[in-house]
C-alpha positions in Angstrom: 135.9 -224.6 -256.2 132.2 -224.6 -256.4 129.8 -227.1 -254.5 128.5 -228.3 -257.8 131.9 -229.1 -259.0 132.9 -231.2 -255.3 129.6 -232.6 -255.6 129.8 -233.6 -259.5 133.4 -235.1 -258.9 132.6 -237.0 -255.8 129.7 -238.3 -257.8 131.7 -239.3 -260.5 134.4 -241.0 -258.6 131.5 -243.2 -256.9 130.1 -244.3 -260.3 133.5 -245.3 -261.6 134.5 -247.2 -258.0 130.8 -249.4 -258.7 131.8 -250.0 -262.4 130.6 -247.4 -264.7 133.5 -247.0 -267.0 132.1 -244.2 -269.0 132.5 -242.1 -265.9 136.3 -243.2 -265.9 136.6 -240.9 -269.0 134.4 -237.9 -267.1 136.5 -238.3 -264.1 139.6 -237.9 -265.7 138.3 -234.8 -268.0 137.0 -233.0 -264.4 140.6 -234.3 -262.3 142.5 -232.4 -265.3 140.5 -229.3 -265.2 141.0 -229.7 -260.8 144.5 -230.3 -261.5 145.0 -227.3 -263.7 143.0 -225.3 -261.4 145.5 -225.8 -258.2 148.8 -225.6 -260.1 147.6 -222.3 -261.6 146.5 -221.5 -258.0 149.8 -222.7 -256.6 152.7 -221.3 -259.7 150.9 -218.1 -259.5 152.8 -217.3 -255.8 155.8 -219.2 -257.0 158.8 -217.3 -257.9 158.7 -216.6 -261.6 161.8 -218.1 -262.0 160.5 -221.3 -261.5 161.7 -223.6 -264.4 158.3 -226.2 -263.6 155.2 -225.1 -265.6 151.7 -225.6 -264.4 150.9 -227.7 -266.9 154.0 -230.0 -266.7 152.8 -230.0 -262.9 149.9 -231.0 -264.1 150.7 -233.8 -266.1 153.1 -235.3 -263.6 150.8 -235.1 -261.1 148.0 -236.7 -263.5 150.3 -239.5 -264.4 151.4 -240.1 -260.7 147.4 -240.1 -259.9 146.6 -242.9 -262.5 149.3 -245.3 -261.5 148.2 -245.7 -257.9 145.4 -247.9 -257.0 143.3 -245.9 -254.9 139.8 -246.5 -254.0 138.8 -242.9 -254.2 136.0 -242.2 -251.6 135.0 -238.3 -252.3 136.3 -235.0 -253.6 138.0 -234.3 -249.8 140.0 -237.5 -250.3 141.1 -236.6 -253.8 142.2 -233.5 -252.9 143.8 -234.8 -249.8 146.1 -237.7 -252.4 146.8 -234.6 -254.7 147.8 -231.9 -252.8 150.6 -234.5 -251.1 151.5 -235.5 -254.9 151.8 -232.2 -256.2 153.9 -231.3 -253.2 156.1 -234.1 -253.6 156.8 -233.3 -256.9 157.8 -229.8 -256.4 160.2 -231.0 -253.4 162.0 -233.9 -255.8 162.0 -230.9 -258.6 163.5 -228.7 -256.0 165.9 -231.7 -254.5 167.4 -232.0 -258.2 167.4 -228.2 -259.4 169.7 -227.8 -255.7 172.0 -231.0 -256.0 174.4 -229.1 -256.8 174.0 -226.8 -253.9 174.4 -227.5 -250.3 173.3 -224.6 -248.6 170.9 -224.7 -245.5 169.2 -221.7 -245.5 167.3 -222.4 -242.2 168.6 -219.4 -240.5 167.7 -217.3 -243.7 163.8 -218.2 -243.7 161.2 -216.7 -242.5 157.8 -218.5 -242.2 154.9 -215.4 -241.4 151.5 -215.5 -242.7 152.1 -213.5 -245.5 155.2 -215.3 -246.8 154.5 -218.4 -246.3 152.9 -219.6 -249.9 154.2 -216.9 -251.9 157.6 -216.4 -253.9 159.4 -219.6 -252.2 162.7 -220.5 -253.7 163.5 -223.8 -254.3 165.5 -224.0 -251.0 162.8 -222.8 -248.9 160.9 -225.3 -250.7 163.0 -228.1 -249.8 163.5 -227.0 -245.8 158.9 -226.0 -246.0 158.9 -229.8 -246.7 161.2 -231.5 -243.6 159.5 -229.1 -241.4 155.9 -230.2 -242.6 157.1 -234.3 -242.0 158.0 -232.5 -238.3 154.4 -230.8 -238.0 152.5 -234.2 -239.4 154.3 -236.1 -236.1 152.8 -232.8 -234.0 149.1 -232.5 -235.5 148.5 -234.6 -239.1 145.0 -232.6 -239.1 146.6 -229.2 -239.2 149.6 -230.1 -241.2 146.8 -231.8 -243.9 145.0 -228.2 -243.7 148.4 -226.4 -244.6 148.9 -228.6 -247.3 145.9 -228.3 -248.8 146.3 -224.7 -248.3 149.8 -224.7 -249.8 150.3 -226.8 -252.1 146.7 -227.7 -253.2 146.1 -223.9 -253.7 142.8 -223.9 -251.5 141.6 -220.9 -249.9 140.7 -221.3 -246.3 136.8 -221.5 -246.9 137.4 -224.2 -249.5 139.7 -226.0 -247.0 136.8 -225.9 -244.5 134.6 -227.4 -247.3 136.5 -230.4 -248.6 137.6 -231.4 -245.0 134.3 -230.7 -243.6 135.4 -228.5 -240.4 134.2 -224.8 -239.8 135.9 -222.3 -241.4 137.0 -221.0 -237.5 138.6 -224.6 -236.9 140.4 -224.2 -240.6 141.8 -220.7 -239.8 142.7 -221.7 -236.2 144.3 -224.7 -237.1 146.4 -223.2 -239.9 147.7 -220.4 -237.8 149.0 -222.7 -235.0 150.8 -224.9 -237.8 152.4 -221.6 -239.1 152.8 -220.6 -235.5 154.8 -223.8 -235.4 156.3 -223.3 -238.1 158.2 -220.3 -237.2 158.8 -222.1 -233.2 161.0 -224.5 -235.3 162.6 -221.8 -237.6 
């Protein structure tokens, strides 16, 4: 994510919050090319397995955007609203693909750096998500940056940009959440 593109999106979501419909139509051209962008980003460390496609994330996540009535403020907030979208729908995909199973895998995870966003099954999926509800009641900030991280397919530098902290607060803050992550494991 480039600073022209944050810059040229929050711009754009400003002109379409004071009227300009026209932007409307640019916004939702440069949210689609975002959107595409992170679930590439995210379904590339996914398990190839994985029966959702980026673009079907994508789409969902597009549709799920439009029907809520948000008064987007900038590019941070965006990213923010659609990094908790995309990650609920992967957990409800998850949910249903495992109805059938009942297994808690808890005792089978492991959360290090390393593993953490790469090659989760939909199980670990499912347990990530109850444990990051537990981390939001703990620290929302870091949980927000893991997220972001996670499921919005950020790097740590482009975490530090759309929330607006130093790239040392972003990496700290991440590896306490793991770090608390793997207490509760």
């Amino acid at each position: 994510m480039t600073q022209d593109v944050t810059t040229l999106i929050t711009q754009t979501l400003h002109h379409w919050r004071y009227g300009n419909q026209a932007a409307k139509l640019e916004l939702d051209d440069l949210i689609v090319q975002e959107l595409h962008r992170l679930a590439r980003a995210y379904m590339a460390r996914e398990n190839t397995s994985h029966t959702l496609q980026a673009t079907a994330l994508v789409n969902e996540v597009f549709l799920r955007l439009a029907q809520v009535d948000v008064d987007w403020q900038d590019k941070k907030h965006f990213m923010a609203i659609a990094a908790k979208t995309m990650r609920r729908i992967l957990v409800d995909h998850a949910k249903r693909k495992n109805a059938q199973k009942r297994v808690s895998l808890q005792d089978q995870m492991t959360f290090d750096e390393d593993s953490l966003p790469h090659h989760q099954a939909t199980e670990e999926l499912i347990v990530l998500d109850d444990l990051l509800h537990k981390l939001t009641a703990f620290d929302e900030r870091a949980c927000n940056m893991l997220e972001l991280s996670i499921f919005g397919g950020l790097t740590h530098p482009e975490v530090a940009d759309v929330t607006g902290l130093s790239l040392s607060t972003v990496e700290r803050e991440i590896r306490v959440a793991q770090a608390w992550l793997r207490c509760q494991h």
